[in-house]
C-alpha positions in Angstrom: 106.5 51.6 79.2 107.3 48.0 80.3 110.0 45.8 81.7 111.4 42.7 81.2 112.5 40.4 83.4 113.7 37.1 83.7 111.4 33.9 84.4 114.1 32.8 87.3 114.0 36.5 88.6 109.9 37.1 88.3 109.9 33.3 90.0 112.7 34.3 92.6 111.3 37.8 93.7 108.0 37.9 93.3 107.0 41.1 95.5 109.3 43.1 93.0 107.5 42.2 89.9 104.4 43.1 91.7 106.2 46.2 92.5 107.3 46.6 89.3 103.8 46.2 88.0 102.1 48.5 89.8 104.6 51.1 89.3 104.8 50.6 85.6 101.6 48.9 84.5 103.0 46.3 82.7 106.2 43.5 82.9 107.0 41.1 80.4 108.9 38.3 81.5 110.6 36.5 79.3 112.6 32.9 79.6 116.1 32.0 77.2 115.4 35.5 76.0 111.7 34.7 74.3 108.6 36.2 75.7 106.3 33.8 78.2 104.1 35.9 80.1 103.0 39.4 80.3 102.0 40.6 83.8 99.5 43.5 83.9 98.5 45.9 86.4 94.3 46.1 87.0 94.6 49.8 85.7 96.3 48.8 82.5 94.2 45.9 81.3 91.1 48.1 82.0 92.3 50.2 79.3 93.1 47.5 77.4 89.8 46.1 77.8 88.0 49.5 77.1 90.4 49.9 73.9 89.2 47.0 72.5 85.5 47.8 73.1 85.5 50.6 71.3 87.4 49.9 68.5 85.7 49.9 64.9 84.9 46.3 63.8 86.2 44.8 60.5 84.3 44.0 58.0 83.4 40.4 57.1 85.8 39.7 54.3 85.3 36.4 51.9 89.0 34.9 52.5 89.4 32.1 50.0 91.9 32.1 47.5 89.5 30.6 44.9 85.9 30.8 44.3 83.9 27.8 46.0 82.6 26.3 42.7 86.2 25.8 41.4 87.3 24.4 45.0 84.5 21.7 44.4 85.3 20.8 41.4 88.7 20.3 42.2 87.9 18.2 44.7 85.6 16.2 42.7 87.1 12.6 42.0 87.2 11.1 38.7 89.0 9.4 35.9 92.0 10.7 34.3 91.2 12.1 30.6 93.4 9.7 29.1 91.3 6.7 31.0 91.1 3.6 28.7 88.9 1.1 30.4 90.6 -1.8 28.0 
């Protein structure tokens, strides 16, 4: 579970957020209603960390829209078909 609070309050009472933290593990603070910062507790990004660690790796996948001999040959410069040289 986390809380939000205000970048003026997190700024303005500082020992609460650490309060909060503690207590809660995490506080997002957020300024004109948009996220900015996430404050964590030690205990909370240690499972984070450890999360991470062991979860299964992706595979490697080949992300190109179009093969790579069709992107080099549309990259290739040279004369329009209709070129007349005259």
């Amino acid at each position: 579970m986390s809380k939000l609070v205000s970048a003026s309050d997190a700024k303005n009472n500082f020992g609460g957020l650490l309060e909060s933290v503690a207590a809660l593990g995490r506080v997002d603070v957020v300024r004109h209603g948009r996220p900015v910062a996430v404050v964590l507790s030690p205990r909370y990004f240690q499972t984070l960390i450890e999360a991470a660690r062991s979860a299964p790796v992706a595979p490697v996948v080949n992300k190109r829209m179009i093969p790579a001999h069709l992107a080099r040959a549309a990259r290739m410069r040279g004369p329009p078909v209709e070129f007349n040289e005259d």
